[in-house]
N, CA and C atoms as an extended XYZ file, in Angstrom:
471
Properties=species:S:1:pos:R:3:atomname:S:1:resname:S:1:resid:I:1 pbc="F F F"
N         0.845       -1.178        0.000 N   UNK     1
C         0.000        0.000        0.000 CA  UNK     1
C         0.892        1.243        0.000 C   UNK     1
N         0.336        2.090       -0.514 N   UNK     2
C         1.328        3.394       -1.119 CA  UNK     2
C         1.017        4.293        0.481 C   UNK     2
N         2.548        4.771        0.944 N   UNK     3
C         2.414        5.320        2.070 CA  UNK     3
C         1.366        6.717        2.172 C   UNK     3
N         1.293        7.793        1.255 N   UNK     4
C         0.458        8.231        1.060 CA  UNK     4
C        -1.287        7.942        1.093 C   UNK     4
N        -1.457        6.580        0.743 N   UNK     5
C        -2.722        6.743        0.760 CA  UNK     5
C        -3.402        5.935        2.239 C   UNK     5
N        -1.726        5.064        2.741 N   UNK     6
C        -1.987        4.871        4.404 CA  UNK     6
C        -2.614        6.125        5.163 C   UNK     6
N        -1.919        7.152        4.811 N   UNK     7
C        -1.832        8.346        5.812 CA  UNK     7
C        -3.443        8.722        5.353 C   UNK     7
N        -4.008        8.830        4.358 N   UNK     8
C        -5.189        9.387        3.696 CA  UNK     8
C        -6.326        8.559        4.712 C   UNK     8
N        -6.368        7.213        4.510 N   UNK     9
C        -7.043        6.155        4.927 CA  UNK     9
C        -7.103        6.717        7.086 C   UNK     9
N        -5.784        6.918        7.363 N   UNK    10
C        -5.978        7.033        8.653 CA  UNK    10
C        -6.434        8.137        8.872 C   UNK    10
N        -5.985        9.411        8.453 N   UNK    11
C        -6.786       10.571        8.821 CA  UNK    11
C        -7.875       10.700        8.643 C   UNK    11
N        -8.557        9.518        7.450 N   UNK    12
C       -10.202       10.129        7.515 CA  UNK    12
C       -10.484        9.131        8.357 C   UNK    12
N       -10.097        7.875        8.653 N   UNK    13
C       -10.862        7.174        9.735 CA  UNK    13
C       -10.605        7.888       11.619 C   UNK    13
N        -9.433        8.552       11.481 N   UNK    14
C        -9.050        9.724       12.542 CA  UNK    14
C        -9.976       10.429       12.836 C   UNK    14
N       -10.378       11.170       11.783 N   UNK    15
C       -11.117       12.907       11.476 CA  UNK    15
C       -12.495       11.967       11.898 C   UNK    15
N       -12.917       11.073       11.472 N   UNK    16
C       -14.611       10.279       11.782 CA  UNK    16
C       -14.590        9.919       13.180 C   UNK    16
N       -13.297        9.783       13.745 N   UNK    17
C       -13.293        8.948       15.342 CA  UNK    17
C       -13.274       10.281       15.992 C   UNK    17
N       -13.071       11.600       15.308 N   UNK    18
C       -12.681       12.699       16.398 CA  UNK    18
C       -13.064       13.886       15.332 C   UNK    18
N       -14.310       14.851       15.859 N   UNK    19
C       -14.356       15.801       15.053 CA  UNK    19
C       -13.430       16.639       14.842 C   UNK    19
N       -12.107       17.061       16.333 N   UNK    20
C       -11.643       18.166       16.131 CA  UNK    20
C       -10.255       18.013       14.908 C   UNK    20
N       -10.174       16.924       14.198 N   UNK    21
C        -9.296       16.354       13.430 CA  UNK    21
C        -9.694       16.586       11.800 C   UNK    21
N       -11.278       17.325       11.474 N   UNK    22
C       -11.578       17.505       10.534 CA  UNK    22
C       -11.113       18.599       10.072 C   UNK    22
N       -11.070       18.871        8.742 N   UNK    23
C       -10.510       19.978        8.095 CA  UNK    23
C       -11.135       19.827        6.625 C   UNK    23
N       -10.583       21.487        6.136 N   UNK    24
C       -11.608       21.365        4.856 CA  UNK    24
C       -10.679       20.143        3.962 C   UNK    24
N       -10.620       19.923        2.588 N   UNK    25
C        -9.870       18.966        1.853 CA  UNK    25
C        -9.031       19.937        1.288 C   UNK    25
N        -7.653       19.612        1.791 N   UNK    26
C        -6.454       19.996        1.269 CA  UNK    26
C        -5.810       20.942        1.906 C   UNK    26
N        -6.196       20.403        3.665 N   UNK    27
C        -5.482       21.251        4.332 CA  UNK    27
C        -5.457       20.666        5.727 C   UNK    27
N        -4.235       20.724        6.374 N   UNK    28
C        -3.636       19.917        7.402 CA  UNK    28
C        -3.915       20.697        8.714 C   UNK    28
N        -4.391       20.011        9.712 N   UNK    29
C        -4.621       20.484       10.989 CA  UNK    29
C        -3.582       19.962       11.756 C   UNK    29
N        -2.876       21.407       12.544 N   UNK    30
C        -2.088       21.023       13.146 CA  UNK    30
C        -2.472       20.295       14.230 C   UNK    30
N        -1.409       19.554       14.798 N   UNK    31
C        -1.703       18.651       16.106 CA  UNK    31
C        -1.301       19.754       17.234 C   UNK    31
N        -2.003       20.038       18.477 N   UNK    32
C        -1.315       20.853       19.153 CA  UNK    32
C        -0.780       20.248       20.361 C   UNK    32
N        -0.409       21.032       21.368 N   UNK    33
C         0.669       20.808       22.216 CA  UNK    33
C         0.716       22.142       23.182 C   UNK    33
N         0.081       21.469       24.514 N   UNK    34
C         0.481       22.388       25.438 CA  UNK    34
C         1.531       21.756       26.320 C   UNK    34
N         2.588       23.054       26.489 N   UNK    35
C         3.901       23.009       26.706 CA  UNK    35
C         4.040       24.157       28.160 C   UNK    35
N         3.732       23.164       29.533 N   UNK    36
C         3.239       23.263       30.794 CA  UNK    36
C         4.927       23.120       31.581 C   UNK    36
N         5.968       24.510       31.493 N   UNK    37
C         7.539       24.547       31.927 CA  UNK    37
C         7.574       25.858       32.418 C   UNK    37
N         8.018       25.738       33.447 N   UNK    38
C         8.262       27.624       34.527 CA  UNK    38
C         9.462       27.573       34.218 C   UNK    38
N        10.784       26.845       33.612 N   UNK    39
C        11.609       27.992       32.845 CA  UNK    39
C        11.337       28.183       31.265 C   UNK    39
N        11.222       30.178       31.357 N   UNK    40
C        10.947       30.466       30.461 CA  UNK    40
C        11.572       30.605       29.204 C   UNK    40
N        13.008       29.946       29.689 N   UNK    41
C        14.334       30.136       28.414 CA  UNK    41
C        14.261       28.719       28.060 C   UNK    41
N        13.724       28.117       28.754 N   UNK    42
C        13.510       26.213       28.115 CA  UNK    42
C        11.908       26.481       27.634 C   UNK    42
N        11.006       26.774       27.725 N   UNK    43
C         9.655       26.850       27.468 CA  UNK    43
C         9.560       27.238       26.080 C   UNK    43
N        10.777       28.744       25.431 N   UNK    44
C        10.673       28.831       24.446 CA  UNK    44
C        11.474       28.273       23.600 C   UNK    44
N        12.627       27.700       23.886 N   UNK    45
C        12.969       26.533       23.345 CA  UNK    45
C        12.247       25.191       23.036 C   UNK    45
N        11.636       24.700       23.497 N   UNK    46
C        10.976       23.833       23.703 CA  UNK    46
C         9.803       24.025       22.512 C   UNK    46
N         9.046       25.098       22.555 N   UNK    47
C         7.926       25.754       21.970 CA  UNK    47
C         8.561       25.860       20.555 C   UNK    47
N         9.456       26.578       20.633 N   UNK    48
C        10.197       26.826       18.898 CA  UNK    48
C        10.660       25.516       17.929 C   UNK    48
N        11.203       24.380       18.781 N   UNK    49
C        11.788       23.349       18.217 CA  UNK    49
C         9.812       22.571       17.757 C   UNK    49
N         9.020       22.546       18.710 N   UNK    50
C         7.621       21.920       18.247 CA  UNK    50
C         7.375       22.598       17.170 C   UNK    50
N         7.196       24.042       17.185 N   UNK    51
C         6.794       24.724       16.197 CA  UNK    51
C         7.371       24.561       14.934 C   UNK    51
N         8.761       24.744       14.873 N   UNK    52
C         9.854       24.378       13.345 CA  UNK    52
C         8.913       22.946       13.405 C   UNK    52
N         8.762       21.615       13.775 N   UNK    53
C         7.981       20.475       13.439 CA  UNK    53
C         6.771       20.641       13.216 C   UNK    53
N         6.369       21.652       13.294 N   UNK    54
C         4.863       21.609       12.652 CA  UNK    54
C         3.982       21.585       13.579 C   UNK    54
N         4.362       21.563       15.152 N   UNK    55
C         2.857       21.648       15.709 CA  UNK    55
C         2.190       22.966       16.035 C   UNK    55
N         1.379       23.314       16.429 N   UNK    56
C         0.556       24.146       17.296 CA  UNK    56
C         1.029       24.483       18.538 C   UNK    56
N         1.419       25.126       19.116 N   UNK    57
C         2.038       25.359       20.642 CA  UNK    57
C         1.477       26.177       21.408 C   UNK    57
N         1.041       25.960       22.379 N   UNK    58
C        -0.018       26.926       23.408 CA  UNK    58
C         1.180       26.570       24.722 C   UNK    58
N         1.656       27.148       25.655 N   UNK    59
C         2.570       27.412       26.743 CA  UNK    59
C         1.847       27.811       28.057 C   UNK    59
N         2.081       27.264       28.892 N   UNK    60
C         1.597       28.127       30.214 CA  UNK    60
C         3.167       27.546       31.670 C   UNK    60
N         3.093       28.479       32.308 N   UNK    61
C         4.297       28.775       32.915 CA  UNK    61
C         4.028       27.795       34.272 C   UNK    61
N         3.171       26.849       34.387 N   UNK    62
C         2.972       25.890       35.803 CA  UNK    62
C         2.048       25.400       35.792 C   UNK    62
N         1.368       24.846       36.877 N   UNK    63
C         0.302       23.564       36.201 CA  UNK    63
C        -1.052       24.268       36.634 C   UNK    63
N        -1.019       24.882       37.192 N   UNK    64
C        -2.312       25.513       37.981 CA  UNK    64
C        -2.694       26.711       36.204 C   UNK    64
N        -1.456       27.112       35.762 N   UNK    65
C        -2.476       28.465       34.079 CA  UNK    65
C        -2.151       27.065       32.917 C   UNK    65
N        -1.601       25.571       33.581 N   UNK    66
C        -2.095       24.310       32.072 CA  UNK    66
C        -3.049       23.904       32.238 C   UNK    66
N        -3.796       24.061       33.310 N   UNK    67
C        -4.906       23.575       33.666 CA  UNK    67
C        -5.834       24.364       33.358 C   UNK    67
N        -5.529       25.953       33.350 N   UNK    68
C        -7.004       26.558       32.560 CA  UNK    68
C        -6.757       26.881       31.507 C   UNK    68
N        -5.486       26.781       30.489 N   UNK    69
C        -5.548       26.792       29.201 CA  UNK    69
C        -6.278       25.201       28.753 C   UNK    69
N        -5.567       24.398       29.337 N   UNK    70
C        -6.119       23.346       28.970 CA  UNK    70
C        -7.655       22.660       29.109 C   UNK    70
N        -8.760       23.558       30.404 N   UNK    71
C       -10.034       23.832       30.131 CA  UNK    71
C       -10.608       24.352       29.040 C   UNK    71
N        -9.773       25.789       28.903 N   UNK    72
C       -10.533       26.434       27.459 CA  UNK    72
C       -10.521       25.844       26.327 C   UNK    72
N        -9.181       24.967       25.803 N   UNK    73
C        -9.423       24.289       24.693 CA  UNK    73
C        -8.015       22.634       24.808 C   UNK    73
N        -8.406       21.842       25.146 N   UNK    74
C        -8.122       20.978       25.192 CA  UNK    74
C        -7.088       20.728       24.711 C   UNK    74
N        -5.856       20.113       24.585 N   UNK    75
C        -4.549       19.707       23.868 CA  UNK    75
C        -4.795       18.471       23.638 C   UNK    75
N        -3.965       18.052       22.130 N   UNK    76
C        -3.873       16.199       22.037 CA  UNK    76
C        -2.992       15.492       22.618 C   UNK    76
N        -1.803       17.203       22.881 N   UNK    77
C        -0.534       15.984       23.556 CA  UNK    77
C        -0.377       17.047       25.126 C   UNK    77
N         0.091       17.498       25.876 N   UNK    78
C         0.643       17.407       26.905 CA  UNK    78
C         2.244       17.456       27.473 C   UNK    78
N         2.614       18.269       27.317 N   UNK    79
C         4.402       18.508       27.959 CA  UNK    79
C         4.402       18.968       29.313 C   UNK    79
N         4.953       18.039       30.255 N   UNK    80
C         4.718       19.036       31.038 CA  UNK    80
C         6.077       18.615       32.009 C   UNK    80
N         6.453       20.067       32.888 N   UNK    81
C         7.689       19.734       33.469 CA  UNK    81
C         7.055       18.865       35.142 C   UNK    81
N         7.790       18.792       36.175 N   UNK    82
C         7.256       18.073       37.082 CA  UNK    82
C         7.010       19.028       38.244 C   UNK    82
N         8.542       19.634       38.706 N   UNK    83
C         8.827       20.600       39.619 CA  UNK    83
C         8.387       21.928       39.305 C   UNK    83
N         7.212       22.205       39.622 N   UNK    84
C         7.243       23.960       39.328 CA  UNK    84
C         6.247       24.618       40.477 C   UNK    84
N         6.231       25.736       40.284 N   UNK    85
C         5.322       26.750       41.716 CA  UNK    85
C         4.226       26.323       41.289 C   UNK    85
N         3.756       26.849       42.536 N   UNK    86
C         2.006       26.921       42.462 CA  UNK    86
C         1.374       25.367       42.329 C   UNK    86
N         1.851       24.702       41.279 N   UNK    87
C         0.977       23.319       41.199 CA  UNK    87
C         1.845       22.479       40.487 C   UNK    87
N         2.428       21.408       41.101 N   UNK    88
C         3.632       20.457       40.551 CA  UNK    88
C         3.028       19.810       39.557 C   UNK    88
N         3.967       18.918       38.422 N   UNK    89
C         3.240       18.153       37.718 CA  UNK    89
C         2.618       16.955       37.674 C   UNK    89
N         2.874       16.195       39.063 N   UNK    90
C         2.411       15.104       39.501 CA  UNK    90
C         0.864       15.580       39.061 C   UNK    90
N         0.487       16.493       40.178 N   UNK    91
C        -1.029       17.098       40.926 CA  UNK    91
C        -1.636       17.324       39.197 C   UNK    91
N        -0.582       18.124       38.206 N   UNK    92
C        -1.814       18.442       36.798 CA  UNK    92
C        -1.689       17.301       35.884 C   UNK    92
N        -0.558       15.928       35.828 N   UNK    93
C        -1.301       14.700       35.033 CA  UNK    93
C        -2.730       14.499       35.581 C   UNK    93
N        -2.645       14.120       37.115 N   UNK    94
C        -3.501       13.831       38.103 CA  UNK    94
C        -4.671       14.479       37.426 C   UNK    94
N        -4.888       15.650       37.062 N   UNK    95
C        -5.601       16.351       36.720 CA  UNK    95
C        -6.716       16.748       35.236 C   UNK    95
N        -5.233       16.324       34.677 N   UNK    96
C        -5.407       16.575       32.968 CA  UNK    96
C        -5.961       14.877       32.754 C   UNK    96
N        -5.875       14.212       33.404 N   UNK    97
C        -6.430       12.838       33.000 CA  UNK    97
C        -7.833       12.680       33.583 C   UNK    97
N        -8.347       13.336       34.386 N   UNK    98
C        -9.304       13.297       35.121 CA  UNK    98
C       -10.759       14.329       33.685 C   UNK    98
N        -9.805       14.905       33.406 N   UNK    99
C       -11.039       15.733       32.606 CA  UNK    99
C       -10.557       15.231       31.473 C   UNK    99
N        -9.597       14.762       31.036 N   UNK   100
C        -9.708       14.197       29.543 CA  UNK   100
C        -8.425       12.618       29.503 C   UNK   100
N        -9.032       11.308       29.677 N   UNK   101
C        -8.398       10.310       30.115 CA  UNK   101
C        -7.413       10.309       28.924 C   UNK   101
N        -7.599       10.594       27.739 N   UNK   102
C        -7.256       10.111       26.528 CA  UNK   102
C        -6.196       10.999       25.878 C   UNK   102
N        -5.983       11.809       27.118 N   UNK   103
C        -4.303       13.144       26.565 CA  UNK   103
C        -3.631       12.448       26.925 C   UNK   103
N        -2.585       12.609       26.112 N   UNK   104
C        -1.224       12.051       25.980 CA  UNK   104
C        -0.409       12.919       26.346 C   UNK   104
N         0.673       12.111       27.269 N   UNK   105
C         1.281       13.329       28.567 CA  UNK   105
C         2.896       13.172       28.126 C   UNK   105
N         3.913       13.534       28.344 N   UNK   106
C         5.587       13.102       28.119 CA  UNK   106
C         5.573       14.446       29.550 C   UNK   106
N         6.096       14.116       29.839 N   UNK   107
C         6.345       14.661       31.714 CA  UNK   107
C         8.505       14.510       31.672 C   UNK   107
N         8.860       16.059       31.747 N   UNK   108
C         9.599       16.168       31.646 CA  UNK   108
C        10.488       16.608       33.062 C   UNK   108
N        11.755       16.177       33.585 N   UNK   109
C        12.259       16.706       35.061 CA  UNK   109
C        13.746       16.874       34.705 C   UNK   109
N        14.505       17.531       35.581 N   UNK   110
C        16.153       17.689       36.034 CA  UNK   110
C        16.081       17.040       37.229 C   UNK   110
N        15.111       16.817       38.371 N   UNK   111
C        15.181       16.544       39.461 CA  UNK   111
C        15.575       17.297       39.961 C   UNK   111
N        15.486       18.558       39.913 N   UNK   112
C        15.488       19.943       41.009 CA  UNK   112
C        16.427       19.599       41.734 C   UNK   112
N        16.872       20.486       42.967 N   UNK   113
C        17.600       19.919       43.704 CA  UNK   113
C        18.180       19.121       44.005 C   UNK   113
N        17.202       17.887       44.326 N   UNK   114
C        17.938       16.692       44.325 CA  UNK   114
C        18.825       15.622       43.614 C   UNK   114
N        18.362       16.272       41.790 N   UNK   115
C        19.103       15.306       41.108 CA  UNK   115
C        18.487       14.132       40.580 C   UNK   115
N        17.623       13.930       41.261 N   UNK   116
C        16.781       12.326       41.443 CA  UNK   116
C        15.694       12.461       40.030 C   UNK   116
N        16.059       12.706       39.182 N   UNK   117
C        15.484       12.944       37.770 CA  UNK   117
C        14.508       11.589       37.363 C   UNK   117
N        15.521       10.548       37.565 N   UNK   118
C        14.890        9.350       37.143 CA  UNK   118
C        13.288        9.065       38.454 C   UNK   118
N        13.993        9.356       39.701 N   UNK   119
C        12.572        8.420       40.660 CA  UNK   119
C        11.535        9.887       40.648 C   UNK   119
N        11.747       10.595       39.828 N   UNK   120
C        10.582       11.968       39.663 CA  UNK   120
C        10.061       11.688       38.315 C   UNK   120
N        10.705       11.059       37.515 N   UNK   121
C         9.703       10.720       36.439 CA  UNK   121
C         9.355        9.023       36.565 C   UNK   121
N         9.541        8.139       37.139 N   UNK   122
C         9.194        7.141       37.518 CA  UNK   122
C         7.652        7.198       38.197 C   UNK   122
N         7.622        8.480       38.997 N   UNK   123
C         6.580        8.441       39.868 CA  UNK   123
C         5.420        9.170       38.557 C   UNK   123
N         5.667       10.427       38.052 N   UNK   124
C         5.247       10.640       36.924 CA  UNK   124
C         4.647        9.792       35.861 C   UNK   124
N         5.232        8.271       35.830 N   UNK   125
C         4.648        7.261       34.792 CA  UNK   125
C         3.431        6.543       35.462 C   UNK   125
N         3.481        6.753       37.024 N   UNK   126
C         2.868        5.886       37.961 CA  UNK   126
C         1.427        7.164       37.959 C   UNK   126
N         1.033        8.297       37.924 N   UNK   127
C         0.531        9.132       38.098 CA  UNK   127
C        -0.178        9.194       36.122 C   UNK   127
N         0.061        8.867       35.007 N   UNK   128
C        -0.579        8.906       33.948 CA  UNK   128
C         0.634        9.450       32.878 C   UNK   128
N         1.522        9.706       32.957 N   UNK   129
C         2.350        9.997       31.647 CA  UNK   129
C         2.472        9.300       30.829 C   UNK   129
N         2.390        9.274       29.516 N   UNK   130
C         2.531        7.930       28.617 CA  UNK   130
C         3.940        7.665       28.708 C   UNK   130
N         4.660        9.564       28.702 N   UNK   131
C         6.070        8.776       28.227 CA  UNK   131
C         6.763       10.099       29.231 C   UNK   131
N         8.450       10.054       29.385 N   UNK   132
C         8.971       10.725       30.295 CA  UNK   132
C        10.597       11.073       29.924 C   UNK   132
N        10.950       12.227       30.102 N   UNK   133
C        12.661       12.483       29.553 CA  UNK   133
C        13.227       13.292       30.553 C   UNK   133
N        14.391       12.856       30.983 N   UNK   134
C        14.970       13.477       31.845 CA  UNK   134
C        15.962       15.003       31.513 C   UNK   134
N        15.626       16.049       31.872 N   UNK   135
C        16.694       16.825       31.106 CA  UNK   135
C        17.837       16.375       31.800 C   UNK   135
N        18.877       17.852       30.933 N   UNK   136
C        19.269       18.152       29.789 CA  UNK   136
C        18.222       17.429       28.620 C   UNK   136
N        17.721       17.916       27.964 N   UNK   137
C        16.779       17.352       26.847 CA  UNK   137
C        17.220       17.294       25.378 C   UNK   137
N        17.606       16.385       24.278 N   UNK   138
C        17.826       16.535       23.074 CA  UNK   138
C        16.786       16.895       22.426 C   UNK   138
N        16.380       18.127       21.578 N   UNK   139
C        15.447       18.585       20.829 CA  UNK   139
C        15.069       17.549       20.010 C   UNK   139
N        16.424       17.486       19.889 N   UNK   140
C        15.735       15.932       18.123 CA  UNK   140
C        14.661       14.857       18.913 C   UNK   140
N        15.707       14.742       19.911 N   UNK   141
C        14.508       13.687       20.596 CA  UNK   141
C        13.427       13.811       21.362 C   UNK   141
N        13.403       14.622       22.000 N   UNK   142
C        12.087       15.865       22.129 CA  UNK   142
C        11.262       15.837       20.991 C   UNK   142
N        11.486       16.124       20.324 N   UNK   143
C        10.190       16.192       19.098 CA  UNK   143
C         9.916       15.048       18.675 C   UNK   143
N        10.905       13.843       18.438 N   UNK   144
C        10.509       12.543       17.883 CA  UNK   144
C         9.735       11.950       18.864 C   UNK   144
N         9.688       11.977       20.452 N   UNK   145
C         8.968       11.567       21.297 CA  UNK   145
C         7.707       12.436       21.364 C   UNK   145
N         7.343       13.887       21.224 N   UNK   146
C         6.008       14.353       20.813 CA  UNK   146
C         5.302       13.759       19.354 C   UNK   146
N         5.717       13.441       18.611 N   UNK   147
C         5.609       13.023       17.412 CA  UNK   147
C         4.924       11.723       18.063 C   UNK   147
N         5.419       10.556       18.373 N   UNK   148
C         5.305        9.846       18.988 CA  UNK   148
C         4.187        9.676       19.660 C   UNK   148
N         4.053       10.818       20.447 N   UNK   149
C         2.912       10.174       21.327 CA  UNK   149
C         1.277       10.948       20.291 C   UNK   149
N         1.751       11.999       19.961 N   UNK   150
C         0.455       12.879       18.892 CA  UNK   150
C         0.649       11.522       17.751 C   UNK   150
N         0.625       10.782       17.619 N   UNK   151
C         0.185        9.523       16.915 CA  UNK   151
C        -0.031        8.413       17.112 C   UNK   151
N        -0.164        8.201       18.646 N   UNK   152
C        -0.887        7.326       19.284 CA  UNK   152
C        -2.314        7.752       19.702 C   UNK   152
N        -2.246        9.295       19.542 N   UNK   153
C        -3.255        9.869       20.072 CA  UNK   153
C        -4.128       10.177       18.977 C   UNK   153
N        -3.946        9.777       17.596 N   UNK   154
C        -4.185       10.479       16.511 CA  UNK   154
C        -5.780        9.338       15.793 C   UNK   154
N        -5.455        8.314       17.052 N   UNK   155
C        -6.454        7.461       16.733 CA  UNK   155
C        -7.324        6.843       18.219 C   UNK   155
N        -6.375        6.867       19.023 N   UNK   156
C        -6.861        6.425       20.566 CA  UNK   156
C        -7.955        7.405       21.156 C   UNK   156
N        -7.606        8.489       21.364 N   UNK   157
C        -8.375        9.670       21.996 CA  UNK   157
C        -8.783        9.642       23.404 C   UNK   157
């Protein structure tokens, strides 16, 4: 089967499983991505490298303003750091899964202080993340893992 007409075949059986996936004919809806990081020199990094890939990027600076961007209009995928003010990211998977089971989360940490990067996203996988990266973060792989999960999501919901 011609890879092209795979992709044709899934997006309209996509776009039928999920209205917000419809579009007129001959024009691509971006996948979006809220990108939930209180540093703001990684946030727009982060945001710019999605964006050069093609997604949609909506940002909020902690989990308590991802949680009401993510009321007003829903995301398919979910970035979110772990450690931040106001509302950690444990408490907004906890959260973001509760009002929509079917977002797809990648839950990102340094382990703050402690270092302990790995047992902060361990607990993170245990709490609803599909998937998890410890910074220092590789962009390339940063995006191949959003990629990743916005196409598991592209049919699951």
């Amino acid at each position: 089967v011609d890879n092209d007409a795979a992709a044709l075949v899934d997006s309209l059986f996509c776009a039928a499983a999920d209205p917000r996936r419809r579009a007129a004919p001959g024009v691509t809806m971006a996948i979006e991505v809220l990108l939930i990081e209180d540093d703001s020199t990684l946030a727009e990094l982060l945001g710019s490298a999605l964006s050069e890939a093609g997604f949609a990027v909506r940002t909020a600076a902690d989990g308590a303003e991802g949680l009401r961007v993510f009321t007003e209009r829903p995301s398919e995928v979910v970035v979110t750091d772990i450690l931040m003010p106001r509302m950690e990211g444990y408490e907004t998977i906890i959260e973001l899964k509760a009002m929509n089971p079917g977002v797809r989360i990648l839950a990102i940490s340094g382990g703050g202080v402690t270092g302990r990067g790995e047992d902060i996203l361990r607990h993170a996988s245990m709490f609803g993340a599909h998937a998890v990266m410890k910074k220092p973060i590789s962009l390339e792989d940063f995006v191949s893992k959003v990629r990743d999960l916005a196409a598991r999501d592209a049919c699951i919901g």
